[in-house]
Structure formats: C-alpha cells, structure tokens
N, C-alpha and C positions, 0 to 999 in steps of 0.2 A: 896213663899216669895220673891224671886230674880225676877218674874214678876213684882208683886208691886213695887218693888221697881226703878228696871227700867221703869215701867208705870210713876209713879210720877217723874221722874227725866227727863221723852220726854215731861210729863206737862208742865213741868217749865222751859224747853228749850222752849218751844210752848209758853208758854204767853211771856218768855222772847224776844223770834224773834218777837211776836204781838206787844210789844214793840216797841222795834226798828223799825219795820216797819210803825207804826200808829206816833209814837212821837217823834224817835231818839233818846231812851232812853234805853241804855243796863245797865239794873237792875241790875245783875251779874258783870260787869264793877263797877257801881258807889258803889257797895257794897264791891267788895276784893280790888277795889284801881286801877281800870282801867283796860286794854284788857289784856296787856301785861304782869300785874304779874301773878306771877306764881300760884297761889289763883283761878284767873276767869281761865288761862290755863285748871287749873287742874277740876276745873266745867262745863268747855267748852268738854272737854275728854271723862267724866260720862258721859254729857249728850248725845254724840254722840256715846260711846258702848253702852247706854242705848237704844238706836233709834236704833242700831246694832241688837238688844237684841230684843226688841218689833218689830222690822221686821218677824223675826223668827216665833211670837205671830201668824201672817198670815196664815203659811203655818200649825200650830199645827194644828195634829188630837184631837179636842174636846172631840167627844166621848168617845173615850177611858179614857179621864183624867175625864169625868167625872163617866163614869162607874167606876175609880179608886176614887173619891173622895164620893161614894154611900158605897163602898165597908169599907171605915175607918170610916163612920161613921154609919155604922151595928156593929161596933165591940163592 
C-alpha cells in the first residue's frame, strides 16, 4: 500500500515539474496559494520522501515479494 502510494505522489511531482518545465506553471503553487505556503511546502516534502521511497522500489528483490504475494493468495 505505501508503494502506491508513494508511486502516485512521484506522478504527480512528475507531471507537476512537466509543468513547470513545458509552461511555467507550478499546479501545486497555484492550487495551495503559491511556493512558499506552507500547503505546497508540505506537498513538495511528500513528494520528494515519495521519490526517496520509490528509489528504494529499484534495488527490491521482486521475486521474493512475489513468491510472497502467490503464497496469500493460496490461503
């Protein structure tokens, strides 16, 4: 669940920087009220332990999680 979750929050840092980079338009900015409150700080935060989080997603041994995800649902 804390995968998904940090997956969807590197999305939406990810379209959110295609943004900015394509049109100069930080979505996250014009939605809590600009860079500086503490609203986008605090989404800006998420998204970057989220990028922390799904870096980690990398180096996981798959196999095993999915041998473990075969295994709960035999039960």
């Amino acid at each position: 669940m804390i995968d998904r979750i940090a997956l969807a929050l590197t999305v939406i840092g990810g379209v959110n920087w295609g943004l900015v980079g394509v049109f100069r338009f930080d979505l996250v900015a014009w939605i809590c009220g600009g860079q500086t409150a503490i609203i986008s700080r605090i989404i800006y935060t998420l998204v970057g332990i989220s990028a922390l989080w799904c870096l980690a997603l990398l180096f996981r041994d798959w196999d095993s999680e999915k041998d473990m995800s075969v295994a709960h649902s035999a039960r």
